[in-house]
DRENTI-979116 format. One record per atom (N, C-alpha, C): residue in one letter; y, z negated, x. Coordinates in Angstrom, 1 decimal. Each point is the difference from the previous one (the first is absolute). Layout:
N
PT aa     c2     c3     c1
PT  A      Y      Z      X
...
***
This chain:
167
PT aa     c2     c3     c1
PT  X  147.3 -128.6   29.7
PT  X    0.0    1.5    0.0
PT  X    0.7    0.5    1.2
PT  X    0.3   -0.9    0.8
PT  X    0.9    0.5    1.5
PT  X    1.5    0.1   -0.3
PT  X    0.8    0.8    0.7
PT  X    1.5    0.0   -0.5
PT  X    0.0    1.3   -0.5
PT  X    0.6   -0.2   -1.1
PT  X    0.7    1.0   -0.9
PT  X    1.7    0.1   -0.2
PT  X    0.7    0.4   -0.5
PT  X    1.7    0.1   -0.3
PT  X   -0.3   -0.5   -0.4
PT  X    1.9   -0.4   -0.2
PT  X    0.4   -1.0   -1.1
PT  X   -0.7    0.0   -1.3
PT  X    0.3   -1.0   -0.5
PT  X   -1.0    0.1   -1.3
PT  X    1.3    0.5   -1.2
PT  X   -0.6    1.4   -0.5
PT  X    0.8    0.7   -0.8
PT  X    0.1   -0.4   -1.2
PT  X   -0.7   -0.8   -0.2
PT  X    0.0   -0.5   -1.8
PT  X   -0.9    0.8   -0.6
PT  X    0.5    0.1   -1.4
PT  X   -0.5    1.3   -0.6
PT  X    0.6    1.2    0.1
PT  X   -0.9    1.2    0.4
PT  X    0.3    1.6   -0.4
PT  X   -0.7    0.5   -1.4
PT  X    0.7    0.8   -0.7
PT  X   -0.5    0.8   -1.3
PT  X    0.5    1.1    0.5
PT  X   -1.2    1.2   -0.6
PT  X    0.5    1.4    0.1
PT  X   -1.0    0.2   -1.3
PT  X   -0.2    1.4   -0.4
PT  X   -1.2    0.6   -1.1
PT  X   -0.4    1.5    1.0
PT  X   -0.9    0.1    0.0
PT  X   -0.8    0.8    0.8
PT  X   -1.3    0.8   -1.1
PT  X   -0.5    1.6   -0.2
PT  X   -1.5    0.1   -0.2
PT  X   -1.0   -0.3    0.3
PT  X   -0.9   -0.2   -1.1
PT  X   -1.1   -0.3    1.0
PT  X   -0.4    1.5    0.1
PT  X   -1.5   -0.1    0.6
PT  X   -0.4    1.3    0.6
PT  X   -1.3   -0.3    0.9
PT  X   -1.4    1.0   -0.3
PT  X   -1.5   -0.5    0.7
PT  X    0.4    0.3    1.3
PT  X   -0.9   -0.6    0.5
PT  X   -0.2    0.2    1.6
PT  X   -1.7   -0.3    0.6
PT  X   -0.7    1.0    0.4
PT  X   -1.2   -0.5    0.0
PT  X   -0.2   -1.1    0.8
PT  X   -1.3   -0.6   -0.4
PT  X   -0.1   -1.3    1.0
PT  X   -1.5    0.1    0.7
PT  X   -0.1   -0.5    0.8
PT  X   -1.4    0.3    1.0
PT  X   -1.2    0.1   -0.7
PT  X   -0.1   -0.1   -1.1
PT  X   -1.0    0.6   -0.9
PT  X    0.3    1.1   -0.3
PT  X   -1.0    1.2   -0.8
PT  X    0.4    1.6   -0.4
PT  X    0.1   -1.0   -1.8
PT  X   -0.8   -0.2   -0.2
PT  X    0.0   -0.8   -1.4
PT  X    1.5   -0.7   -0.7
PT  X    0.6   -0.1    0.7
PT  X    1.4   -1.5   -0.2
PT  X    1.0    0.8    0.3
PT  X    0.7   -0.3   -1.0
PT  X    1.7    0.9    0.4
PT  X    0.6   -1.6    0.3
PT  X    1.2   -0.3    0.6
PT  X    0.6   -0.6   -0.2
PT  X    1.1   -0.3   -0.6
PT  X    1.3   -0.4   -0.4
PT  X    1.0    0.2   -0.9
PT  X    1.1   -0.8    1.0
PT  X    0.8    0.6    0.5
PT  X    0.8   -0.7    0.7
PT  X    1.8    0.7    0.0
PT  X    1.1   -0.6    0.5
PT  X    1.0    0.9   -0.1
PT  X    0.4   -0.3    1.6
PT  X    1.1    0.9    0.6
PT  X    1.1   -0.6    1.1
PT  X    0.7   -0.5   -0.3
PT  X    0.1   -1.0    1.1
PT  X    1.3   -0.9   -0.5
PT  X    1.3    0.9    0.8
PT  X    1.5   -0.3   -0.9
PT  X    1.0    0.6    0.4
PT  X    0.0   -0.8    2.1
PT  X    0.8    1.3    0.7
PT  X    0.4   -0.5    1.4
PT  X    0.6   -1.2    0.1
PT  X    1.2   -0.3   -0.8
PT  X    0.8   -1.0    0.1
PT  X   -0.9   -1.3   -0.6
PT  X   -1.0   -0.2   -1.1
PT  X   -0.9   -0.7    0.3
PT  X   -0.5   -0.9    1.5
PT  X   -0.8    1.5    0.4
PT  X   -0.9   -0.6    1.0
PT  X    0.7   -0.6    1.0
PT  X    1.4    0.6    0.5
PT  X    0.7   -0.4    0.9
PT  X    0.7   -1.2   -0.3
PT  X    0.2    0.0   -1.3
PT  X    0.6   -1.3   -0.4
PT  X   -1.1   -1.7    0.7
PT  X   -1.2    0.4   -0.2
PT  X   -0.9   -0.6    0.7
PT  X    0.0   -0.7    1.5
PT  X    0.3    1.2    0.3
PT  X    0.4   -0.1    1.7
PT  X   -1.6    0.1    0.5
PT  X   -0.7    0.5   -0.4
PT  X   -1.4   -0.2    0.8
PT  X   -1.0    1.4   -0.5
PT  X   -0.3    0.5    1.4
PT  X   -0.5    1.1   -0.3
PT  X   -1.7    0.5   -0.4
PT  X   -0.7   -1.5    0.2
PT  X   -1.3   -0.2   -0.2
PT  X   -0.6    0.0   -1.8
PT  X   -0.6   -0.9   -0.1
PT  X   -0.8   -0.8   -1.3
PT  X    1.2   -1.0   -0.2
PT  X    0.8    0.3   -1.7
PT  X    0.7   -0.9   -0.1
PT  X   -0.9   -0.9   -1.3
PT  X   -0.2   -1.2   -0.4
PT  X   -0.2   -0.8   -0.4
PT  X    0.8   -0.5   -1.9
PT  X    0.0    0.7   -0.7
PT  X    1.0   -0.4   -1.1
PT  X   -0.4   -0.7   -1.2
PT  X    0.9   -0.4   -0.6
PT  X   -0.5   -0.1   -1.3
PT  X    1.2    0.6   -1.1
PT  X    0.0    0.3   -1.2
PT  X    1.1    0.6   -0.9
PT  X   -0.7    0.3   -1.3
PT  X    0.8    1.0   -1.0
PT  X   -0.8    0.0   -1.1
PT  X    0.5    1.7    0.2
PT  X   -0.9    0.5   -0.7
PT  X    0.1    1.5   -0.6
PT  X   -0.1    0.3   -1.3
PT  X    1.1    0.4   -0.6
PT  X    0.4   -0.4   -1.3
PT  X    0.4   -1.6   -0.5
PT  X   -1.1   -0.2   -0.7
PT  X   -0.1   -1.5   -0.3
PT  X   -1.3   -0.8    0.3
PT  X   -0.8    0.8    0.8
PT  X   -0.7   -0.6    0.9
PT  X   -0.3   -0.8    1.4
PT  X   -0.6   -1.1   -0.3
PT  X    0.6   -0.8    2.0
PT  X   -1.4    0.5    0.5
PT  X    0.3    0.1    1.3
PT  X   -1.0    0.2    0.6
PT  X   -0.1   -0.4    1.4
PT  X   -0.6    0.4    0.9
PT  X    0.0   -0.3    1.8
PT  X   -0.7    1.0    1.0
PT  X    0.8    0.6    0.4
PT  X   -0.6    1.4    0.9
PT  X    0.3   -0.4    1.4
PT  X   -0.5    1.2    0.7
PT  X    0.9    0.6    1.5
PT  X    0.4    1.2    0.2
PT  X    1.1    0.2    0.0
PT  X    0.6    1.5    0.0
PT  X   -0.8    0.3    1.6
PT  X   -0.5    1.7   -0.1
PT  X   -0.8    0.4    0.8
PT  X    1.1    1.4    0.5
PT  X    0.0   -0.6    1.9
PT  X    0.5    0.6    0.5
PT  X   -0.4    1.7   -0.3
PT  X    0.9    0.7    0.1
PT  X   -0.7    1.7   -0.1
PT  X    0.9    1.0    1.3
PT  X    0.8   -1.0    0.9
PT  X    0.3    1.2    0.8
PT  X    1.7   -0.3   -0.1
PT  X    0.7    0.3    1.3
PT  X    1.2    0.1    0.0
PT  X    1.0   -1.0   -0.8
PT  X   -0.7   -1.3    0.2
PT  X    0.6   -1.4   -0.6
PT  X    0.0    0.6   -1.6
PT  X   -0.5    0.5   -0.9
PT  X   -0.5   -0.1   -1.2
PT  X   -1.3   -0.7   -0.5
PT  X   -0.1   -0.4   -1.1
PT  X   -1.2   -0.6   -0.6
PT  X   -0.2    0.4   -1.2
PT  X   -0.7   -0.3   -0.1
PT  X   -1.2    0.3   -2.0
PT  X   -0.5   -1.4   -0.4
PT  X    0.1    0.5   -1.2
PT  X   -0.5   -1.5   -1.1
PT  X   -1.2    0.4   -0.4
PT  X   -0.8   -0.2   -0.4
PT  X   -1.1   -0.1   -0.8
PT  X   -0.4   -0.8   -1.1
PT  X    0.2    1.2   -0.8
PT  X   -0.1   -1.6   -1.2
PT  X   -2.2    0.1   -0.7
PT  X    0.0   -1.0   -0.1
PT  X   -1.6    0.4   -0.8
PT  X    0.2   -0.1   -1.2
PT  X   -1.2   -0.2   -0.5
PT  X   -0.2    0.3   -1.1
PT  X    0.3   -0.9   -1.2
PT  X   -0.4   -1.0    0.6
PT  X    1.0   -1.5   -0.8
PT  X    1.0    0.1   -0.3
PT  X    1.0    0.0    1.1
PT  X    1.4    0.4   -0.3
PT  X    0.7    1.4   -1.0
PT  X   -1.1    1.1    0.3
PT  X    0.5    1.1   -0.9
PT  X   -0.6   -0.1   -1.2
PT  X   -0.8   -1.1   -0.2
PT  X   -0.3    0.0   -1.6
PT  X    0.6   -0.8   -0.6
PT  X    0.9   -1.1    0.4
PT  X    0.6   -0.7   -0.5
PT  X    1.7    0.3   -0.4
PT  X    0.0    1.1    0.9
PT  X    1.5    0.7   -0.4
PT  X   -0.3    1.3   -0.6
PT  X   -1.3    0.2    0.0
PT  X   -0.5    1.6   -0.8
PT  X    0.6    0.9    0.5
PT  X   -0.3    0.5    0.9
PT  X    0.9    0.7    1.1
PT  X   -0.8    0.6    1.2
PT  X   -0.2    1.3   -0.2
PT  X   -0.6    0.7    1.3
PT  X    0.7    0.9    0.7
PT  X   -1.3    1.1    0.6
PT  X    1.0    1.3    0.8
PT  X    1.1    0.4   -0.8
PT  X    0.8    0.4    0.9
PT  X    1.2    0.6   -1.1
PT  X    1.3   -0.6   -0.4
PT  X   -0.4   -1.6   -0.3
PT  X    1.2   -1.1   -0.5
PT  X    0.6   -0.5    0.8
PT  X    1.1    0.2   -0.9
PT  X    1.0   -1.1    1.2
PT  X    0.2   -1.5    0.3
PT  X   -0.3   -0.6    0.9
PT  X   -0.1   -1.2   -0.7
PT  X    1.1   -0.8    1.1
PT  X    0.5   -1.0   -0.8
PT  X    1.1   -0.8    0.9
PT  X   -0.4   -1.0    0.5
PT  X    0.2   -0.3    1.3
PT  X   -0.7   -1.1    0.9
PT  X    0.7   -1.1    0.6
PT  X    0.2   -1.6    0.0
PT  X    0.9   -0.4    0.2
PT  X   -1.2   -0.6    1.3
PT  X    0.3   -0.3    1.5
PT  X   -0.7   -0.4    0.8
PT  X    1.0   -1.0    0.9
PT  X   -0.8   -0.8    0.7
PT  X    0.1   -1.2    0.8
PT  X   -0.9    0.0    1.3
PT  X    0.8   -0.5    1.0
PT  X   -1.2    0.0    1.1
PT  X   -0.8   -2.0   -0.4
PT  X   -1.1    0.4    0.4
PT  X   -0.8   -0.9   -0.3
PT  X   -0.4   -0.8    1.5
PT  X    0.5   -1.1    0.4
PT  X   -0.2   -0.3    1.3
PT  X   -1.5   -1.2   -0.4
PT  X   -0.8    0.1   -1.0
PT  X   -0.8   -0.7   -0.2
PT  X   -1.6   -0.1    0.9
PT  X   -0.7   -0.5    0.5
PT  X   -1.1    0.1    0.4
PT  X   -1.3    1.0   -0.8
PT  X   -0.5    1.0    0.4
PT  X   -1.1    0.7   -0.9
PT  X   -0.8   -0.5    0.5
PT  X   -0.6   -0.6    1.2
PT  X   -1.7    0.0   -0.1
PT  X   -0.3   -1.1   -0.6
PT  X   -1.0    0.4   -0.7
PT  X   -1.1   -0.8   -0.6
PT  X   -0.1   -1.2    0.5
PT  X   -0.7   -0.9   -0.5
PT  X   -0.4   -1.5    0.6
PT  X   -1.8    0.5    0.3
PT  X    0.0   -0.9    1.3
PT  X   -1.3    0.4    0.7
PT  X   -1.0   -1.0   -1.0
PT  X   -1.0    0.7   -0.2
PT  X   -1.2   -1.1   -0.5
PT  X   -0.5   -1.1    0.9
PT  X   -0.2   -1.3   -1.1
PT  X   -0.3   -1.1    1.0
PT  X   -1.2    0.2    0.9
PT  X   -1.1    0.9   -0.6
PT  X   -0.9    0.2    0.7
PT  X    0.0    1.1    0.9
PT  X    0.5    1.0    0.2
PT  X    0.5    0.6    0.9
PT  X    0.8   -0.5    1.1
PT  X    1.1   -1.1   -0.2
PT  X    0.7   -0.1    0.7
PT  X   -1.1   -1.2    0.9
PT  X   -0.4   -0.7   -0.6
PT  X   -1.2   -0.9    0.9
PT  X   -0.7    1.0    0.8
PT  X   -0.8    0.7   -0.1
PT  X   -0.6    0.7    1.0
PT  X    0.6    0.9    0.5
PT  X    1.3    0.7    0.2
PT  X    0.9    0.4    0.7
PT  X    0.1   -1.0    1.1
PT  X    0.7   -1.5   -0.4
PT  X    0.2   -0.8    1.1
PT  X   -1.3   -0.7    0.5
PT  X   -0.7   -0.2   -0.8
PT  X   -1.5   -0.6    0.9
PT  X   -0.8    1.2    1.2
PT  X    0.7    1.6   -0.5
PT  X   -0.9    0.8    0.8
PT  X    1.4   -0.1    1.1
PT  X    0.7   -0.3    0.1
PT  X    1.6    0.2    0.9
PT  X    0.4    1.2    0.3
PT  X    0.2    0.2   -1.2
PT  X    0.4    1.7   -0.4
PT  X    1.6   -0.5   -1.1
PT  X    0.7   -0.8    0.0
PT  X    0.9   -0.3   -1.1
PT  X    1.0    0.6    0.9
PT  X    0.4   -0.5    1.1
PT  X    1.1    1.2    0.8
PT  X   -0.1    1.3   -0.1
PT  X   -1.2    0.9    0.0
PT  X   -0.5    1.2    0.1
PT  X    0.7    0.1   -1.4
PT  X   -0.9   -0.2   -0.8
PT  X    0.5    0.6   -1.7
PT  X    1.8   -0.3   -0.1
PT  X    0.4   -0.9    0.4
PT  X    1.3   -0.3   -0.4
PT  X    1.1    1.5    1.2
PT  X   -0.7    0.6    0.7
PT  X    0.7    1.0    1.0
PT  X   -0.1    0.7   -0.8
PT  X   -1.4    0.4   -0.8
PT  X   -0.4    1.7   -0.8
PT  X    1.6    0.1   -0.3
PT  X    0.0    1.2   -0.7
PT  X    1.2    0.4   -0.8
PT  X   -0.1    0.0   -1.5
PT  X    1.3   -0.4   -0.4
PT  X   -0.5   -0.6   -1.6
PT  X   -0.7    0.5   -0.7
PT  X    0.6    1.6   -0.3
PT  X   -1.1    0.8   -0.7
PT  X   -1.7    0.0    0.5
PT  X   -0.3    0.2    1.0
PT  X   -1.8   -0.5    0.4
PT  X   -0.3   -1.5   -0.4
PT  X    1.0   -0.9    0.2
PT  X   -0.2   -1.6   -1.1
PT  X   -0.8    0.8   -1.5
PT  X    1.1    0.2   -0.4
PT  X    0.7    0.2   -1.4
PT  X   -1.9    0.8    0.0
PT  X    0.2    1.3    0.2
PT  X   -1.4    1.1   -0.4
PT  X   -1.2   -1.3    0.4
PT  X   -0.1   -0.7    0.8
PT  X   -1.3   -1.0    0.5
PT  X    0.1   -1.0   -1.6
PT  X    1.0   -0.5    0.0
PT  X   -0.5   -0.7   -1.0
PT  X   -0.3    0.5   -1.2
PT  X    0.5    1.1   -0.6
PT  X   -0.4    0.8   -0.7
PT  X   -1.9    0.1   -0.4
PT  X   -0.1    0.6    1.4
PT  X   -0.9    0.2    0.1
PT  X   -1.4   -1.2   -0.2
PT  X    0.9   -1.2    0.1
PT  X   -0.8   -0.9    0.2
PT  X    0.0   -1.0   -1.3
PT  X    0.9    0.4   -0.8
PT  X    0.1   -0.1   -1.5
PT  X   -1.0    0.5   -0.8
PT  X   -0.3    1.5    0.1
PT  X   -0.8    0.7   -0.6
PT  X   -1.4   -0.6    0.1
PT  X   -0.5   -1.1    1.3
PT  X   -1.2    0.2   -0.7
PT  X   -0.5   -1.0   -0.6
PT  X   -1.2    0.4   -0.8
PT  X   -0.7   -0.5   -1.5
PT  X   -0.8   -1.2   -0.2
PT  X   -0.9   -0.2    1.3
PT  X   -0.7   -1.0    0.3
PT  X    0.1   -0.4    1.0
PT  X   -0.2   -1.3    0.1
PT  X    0.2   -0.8    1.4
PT  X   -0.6    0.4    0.6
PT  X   -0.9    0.5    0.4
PT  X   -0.9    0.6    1.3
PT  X    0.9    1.2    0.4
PT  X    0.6    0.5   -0.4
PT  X    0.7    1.3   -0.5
PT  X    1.8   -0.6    1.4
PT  X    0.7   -1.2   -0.6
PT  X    0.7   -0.5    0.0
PT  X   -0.3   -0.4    1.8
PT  X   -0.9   -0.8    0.0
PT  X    0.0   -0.6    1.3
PT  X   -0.7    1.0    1.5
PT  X   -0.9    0.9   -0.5
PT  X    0.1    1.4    1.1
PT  X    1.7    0.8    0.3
PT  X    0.7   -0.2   -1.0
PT  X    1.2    0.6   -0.1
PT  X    0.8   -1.1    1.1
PT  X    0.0   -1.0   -0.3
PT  X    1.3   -1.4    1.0
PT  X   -1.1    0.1    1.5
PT  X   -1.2    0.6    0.1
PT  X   -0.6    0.2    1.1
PT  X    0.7    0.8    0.6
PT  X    0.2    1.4   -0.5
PT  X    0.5    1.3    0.4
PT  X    1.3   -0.4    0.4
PT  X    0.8   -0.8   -0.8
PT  X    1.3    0.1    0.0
PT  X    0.5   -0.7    1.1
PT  X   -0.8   -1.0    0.5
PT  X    0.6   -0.9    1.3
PT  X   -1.0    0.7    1.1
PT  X   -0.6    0.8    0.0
PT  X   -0.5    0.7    1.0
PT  X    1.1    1.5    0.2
PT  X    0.6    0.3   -1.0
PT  X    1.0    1.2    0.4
PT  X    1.3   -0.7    0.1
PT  X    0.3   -0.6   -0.3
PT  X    1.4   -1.1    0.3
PT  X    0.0   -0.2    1.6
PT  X   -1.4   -0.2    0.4
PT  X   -0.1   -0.6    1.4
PT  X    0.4    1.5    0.8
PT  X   -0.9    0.9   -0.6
PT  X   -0.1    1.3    1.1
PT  X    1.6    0.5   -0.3
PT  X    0.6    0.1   -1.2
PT  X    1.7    1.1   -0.4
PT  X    1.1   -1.1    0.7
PT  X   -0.2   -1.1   -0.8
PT  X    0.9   -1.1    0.1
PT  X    0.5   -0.6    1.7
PT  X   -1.3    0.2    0.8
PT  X    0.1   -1.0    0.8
PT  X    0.7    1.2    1.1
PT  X   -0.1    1.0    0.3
PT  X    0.4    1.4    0.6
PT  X    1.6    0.4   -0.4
PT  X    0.4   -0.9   -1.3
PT  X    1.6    0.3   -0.1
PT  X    0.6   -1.6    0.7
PT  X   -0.7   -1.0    0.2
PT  X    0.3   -1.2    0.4
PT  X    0.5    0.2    1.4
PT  X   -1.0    0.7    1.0
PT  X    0.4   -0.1    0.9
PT  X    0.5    0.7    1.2
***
């Protein structure tokens, strides 16, 4: 995840939650601030990486930068049904920075025609999140014909995004 501060250990604070729309009009979201001394405890003013429990639930998020070295948690829906706990509650959060790797493991078949098309440098430049949404994307489909137009697409946009941050 690059360099971050010291590694703080654990922080606990209790915080509300509270909606926040999310890029749908349909979807509220449920999220709180984290306190200042938190985020700063971090030392990093980006996407921080955690894992901790809320209440007595464990979980694994990224506190989401919001401006002025502050951040927000977002909890879903998982996590607030298992502490029963929505807008309004207070809930106590005990968090950790998480120096663990998130992306996914590339599919064996993807990753072959990535390197047979000589696009595996290109994809490995994208940026994680465009990984991360690609594979997604390339999860979702249903049938193999479905499947293998998609590792088409995907080592042909690797070649055009990927290869343009390479060099």
């Amino acid at each position: 995840m690059g360099d971050h501060g010291p590694d703080p250990g654990e922080i606990s604070f209790s915080e509300v939650l509270y909606e926040t729309p999310s890029n749908y009009a349909h979807i509220m979201n449920v999220a709180m601030d984290v306190p200042r001394h938190a985020s700063e405890t971090f030392g990093i003013r980006g996407h921080i990486p955690i894992v901790g429990t809320a209440d007595t639930a464990s979980f694994r998020s990224t506190l989401v930068p919001v401006g002025e070295g502050r951040h927000r948690l977002f909890l879903n829906a998982e996590i607030r049904a298992a502490i029963a706990k929505g807008p309004g509650d207070r809930v106590h959060m005990t968090i950790a920075f998480d120096p663990k790797d998130r992306m996914p493991d590339v599919p064996a078949d993807l990753e072959s025609a990535l390197r047979e098309g000589d696009a595996w440098e290109a994809w490995e430049a994208l940026r994680p999140s465009r990984r991360k949404d690609t594979l997604v994307y390339l999860a979702d489909a249903r049938r193999p014909a479905t499947r293998t137009k998609r590792i088409d697409q995907i080592v042909s946009a690797a070649k055009q995004e990927g290869s343009s941050r390479t060099s």
